[in-house]
N, C-alpha and C positions, 0 to 999 in steps of 0.2 A: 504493500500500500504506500512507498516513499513515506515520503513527509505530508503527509495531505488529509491523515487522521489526526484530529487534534481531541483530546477530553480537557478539558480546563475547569480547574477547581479556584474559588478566590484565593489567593494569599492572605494569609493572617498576618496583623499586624499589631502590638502591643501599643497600652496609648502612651507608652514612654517617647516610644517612637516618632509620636506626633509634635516632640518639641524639637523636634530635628529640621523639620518642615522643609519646604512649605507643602503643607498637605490641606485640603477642603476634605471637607466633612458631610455628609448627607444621611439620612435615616429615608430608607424608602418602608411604607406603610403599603401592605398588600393584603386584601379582603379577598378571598377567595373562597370555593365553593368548599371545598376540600378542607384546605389548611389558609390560616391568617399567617403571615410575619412580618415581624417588622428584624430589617437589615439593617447593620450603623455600615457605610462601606467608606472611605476614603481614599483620596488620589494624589498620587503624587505629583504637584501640579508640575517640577522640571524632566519628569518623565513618561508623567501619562499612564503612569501603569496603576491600574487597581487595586487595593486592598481590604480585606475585611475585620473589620473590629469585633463584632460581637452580632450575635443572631438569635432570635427568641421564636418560635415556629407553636402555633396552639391550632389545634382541631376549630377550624369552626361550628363545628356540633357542640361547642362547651359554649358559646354564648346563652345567654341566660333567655330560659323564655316570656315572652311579654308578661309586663303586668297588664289586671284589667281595664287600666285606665288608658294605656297605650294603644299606640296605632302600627299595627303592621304595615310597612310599606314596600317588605318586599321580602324573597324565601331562596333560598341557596336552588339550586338543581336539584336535591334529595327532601329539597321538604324544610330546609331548616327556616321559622320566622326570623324575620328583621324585626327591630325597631329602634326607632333614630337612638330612643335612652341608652337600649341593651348595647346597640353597636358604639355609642360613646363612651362607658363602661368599659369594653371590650378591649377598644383602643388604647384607650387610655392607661388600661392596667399591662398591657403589653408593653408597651412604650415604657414606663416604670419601669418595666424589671432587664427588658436592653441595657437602657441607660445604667438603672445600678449594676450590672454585668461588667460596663464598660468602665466605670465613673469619672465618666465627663459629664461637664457642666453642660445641662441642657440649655443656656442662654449664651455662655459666653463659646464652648466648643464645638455646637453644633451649628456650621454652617445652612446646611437648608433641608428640607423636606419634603418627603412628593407622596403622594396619596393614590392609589389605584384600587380597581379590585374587577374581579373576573366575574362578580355576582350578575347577575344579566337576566336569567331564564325569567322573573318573573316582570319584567317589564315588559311596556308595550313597546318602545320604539328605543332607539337609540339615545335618547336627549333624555329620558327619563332616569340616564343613570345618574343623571348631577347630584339627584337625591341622598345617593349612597356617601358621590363625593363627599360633598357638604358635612355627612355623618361623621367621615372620616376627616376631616377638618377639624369639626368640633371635638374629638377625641382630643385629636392632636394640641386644640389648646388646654382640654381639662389637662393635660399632662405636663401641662407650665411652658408650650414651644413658644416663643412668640409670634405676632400672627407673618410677620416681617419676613420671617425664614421661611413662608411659604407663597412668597411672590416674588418675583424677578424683579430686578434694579433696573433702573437706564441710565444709574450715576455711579460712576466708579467711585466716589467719592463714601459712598454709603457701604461699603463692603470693609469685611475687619481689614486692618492695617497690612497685616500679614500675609493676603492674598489680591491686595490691590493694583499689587503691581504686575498682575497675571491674568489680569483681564484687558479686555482688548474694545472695550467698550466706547473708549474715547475715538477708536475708528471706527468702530463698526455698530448695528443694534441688535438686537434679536429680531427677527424675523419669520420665525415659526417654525425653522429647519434646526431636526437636531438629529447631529453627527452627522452633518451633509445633507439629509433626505427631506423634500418636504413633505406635508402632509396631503393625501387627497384636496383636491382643488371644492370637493364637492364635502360638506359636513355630513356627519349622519352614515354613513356608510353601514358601520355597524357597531355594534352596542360596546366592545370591547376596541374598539380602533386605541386608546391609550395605550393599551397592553402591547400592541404588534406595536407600537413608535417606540415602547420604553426597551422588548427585546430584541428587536434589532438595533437600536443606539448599546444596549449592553453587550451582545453579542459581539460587537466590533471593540470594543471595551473591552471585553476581554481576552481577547483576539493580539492586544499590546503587549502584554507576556507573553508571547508567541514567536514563532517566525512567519507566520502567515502574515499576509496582506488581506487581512477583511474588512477590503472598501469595496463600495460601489463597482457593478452589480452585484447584487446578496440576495438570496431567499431565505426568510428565516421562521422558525415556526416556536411555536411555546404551548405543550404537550401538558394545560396544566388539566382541569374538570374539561375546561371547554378549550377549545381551539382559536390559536390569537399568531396572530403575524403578517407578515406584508413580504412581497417583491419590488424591489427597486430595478430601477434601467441605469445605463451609463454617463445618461447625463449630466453636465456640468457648469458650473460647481457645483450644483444641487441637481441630486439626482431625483428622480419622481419616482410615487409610491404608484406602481401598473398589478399590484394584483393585492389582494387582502382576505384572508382565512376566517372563517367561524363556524359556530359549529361545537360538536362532539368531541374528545381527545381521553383523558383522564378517566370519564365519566363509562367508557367502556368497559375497559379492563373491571373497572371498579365491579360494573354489575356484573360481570364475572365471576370475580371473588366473594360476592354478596352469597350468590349462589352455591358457594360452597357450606356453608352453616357452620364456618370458623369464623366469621366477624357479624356483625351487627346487621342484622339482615335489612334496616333502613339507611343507616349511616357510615353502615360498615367501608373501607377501601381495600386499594392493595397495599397500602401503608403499614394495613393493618395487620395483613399475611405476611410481608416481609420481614418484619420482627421475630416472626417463627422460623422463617427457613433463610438460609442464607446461600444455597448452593441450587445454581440457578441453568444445569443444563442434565436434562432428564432424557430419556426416552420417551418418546414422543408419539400419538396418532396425525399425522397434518393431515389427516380428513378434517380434524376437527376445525383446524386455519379454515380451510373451503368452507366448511359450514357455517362458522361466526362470519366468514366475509360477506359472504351472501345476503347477511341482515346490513351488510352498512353501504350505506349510499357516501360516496365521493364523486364531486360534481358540481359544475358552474350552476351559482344559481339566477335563476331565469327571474325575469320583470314580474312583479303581481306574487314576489314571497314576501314578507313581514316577517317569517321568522325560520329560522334554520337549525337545526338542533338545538332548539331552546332558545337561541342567542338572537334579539334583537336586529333585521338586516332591513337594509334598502338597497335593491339590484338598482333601482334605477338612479337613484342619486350616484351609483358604482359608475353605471355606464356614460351619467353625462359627465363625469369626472375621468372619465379613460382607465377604471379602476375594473379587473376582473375581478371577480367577489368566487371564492372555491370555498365548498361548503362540507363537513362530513356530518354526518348523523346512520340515528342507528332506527332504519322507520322514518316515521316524519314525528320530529320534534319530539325524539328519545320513544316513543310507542314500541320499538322492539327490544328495551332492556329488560325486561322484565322474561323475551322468549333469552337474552344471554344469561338471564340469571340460572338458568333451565342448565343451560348447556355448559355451564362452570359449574354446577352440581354435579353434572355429568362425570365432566372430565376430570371432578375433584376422585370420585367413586372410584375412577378405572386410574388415575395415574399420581392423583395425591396433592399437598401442593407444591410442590416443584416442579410438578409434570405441567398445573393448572399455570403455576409461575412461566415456564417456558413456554408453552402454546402461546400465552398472553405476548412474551419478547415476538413472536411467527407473528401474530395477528397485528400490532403495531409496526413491523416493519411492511406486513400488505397493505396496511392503510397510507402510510409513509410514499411506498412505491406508488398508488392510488393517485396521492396528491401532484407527485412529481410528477409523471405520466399526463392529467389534465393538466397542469401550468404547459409542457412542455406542447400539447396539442393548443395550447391559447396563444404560444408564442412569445411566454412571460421569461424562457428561458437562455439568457444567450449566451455567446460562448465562452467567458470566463466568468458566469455567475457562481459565485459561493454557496456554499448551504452549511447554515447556523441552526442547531439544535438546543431546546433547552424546554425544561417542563417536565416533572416526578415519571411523568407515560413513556417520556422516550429519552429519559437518562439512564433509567435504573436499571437493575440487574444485568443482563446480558443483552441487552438491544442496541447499545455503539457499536460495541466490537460485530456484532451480527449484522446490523445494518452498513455498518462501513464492509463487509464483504461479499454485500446482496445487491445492494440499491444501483438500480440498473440504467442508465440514460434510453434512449429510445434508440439508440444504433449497435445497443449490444452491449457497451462498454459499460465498465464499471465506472462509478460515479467519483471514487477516489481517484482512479486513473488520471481522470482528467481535471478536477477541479477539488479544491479544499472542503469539508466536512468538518467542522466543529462541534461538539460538544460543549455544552457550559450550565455548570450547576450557577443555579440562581444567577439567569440571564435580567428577569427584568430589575430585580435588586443593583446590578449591576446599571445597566441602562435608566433608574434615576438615579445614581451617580454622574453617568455622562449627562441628562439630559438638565441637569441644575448647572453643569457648567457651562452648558451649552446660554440657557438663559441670561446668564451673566457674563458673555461671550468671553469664557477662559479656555483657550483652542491653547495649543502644544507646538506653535507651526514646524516645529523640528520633528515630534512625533505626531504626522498628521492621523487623524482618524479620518477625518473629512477627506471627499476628491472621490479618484477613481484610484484603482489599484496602480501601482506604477507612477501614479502621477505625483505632483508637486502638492504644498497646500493651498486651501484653495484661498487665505486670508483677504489676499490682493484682489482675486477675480470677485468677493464678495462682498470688500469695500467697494469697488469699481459700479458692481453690480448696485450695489445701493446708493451710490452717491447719483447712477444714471434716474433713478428712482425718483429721487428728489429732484430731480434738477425740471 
């Protein structure tokens, strides 16, 4: 496979280390169907390379459930309620115990904060996620952030002392491009579009302790409950977002395992099985790969969907934006999890769980193969695009190494042969790292992330670009 398999894990970094500097500091807050975390990650800003402080990861099935006087405003993929109090709480006490983990000052050490979350299934449309945002906002102040560290500057002048001189703001502004990519021209696209901007900006992120070049063009996916990512072109200096995922991912395997009657038969994951077995390549039936594929649809989704394995979509704001929308689900809008729970009981009967464990790595690498196959019929894929991996469905157990010696281009060739494969734990943790320096235009021009592979940085072309702007 040369050099063109990559797994990347963050670097740890002690906070002694921090007085060494110059290092920014970010906490990324992640709401997810599955699992909540909040990441402390920092950078080093005269090399651009990543590292990680400290990491708190809780079940989102331990949020508290509503009191009677609250309002549900919204429910994970397996059932679990929101409500803005519970999810404030939630945040809030996570964040507490990072930071004591870490012990930095959450006023004077922590640089800035970014708020996401993959929760989506029970909205109606894409714009209805701010709701969640906002929760996770309000967390972030009950835990003492200030509101300051979760908005971008336009004045270099406002940034601690110590990182002032590493922003580039006095040339350039933010502009909405981060790590080089803009965002679909059209809003709305789909309910999780944060998600695919923060793991492909992490993905190249951590792609800096590397020897790879994972710039523009990139496809990148994030394999967390649901499916999040985007395709970039060559574009320059900013490249454009031409294709975007959602959909099903994590939520798969899950009901899988559910079906086995070793985890929680509502709440239950593979998270949950993995703690049991750790030896991940069994003897196998691959009739049984055929059978589970069979229930899952991969596939462009067409004008007149509103919603795609659960997740929030608009084909048509896709298409008047030049944005191909690839969608997987299992049925229409998760209706056949319940025939996989069947069939992971099954296979738990006849092969156990290691066996259920390995079937599960076969059935994420054909979905995997699935997705790339349509981009590649859509034309999303050209000829030195990258592919960046990240998300618990398609990091874990033996699915890199199997997928980096399966995954096929459409002429036969193996996909490492020709073009880079990344793996990366906690991509989008990573990618609000980049995307807060990006905010505060703190670029590396020596360690460019931005541009195309090969090329220069793009600083010049996007002063240039924005001063023709104004003029």
């Amino acid at each position: 496979m040369g050099n063109n398999f990559y797994s990347i894990w963050p670097q740890a970094i002690g906070t002694t280390s921090l007085k060494m500097g110059p290092f920014y500091t970010v906490i990324s807050v992640e709401l997810g169907n599955t699992t909540t975390k909040c990441i402390l990650m920092t950078t080093n800003l005269k090399t651009g390379i990543l590292y990680q402080i400290a990491k708190e990861v809780r079940h989102t099935r331990n949020i508290r459930p509503p009191h009677p006087t609250e309002e549900v405003f919204g429910n994970t993929v397996v059932g679990v309620e929101l409500t803005h109090e519970a999810v404030v709480e939630f945040i809030s006490d996570i964040l507490d115990a990072v930071l004591m983990k870490s012990r930095l000052n959450r006023e004077k050490d922590v640089h800035f904060v970014v708020r996401s979350t993959g929760v989506t299934a029970s909205f109606g449309s894409p714009k209805e996620v701010h709701g969640i945002i906002k929760a996770l906002a309000d967390g972030c102040l009950k835990a003492g952030i200030p509101p300051q560290r979760m908005m971008a500057t336009m004045n270099p002048d406002k940034l601690p002392p110590g990182i002032r001189d590493f922003s580039w703001l006095k040339k350039v502004h933010f502009d909405g491009a981060i790590a080089s990519c803009l965002p679909p021209e059209e809003t709305g696209i789909v309910a999780n579009e944060m998600e695919g901007e923060l793991v492909t900006a992490g993905i190249k992120g951590a792609a800096k302790g590397t020897q790879v070049d994972f710039r523009n063009p990139v496809m990148t996916l994030d394999f967390g409950t649901t499916l999040a990512g985007r395709v970039t072109n060559d574009s320059y200096p900013y490249a454009k977002t031409i294709g975007s995922f959602a959909g099903l991912a994590g939520a798969i395997p899950d009901a899988l395992v559910r079906g086995s009657g070793q985890v929680d038969s509502r709440f239950g994951c593979t998270l949950d099985l993995h703690a049991s077995s750790q030896a991940f390549s069994a003897p196998i039936n691959l009739e049984w790969v055929e059978e589970i594929s069979r229930l899952i649809r991969v596939q462009t989704i067409q004008k007149g969907t509103s919603r795609f394995g659960t997740v929030p979509v608009n084909p048509t704001a896709a298409d008047e934006g030049g944005v191909v929308l690839i969608g997987v689900d299992a049925g229409k809008n998760g209706s056949k999890l319940s025939d996989l729970e069947g069939i992971g009981g099954a296979i738990f009967q006849e092969s156990g769980a290691k066996g259920l464990l390995t079937i599960i790595d076969y059935v994420q690498l054909r979905v995997l193969q699935r997705i790339l196959t349509v981009a590649q019929e859509s034309d999303l894929i050209l000829e030195n695009t990258s592919l960046g991996l990240t998300g618990r469905a398609i990091t874990s157990a033996g699915k890199p190494l199997l997928i980096a010696e399966n995954l096929h281009l459409a002429d036969g060739s193996l996909w490492v042969q020709k073009n880079p494969v990344v793996f990366v734990e906690d991509g989008l943790a990573m990618g609000a790292a980049v995307a807060a320096r990006c905010m505060n235009s703190m670029g590396t021009p020596h360690e460019p992330m931005g541009g195309r592979k090969g090329d220069r940085c793009i600083m010049s072309e996007r002063a240039r670009l924005q001063k023709g702007k104004k003029s």
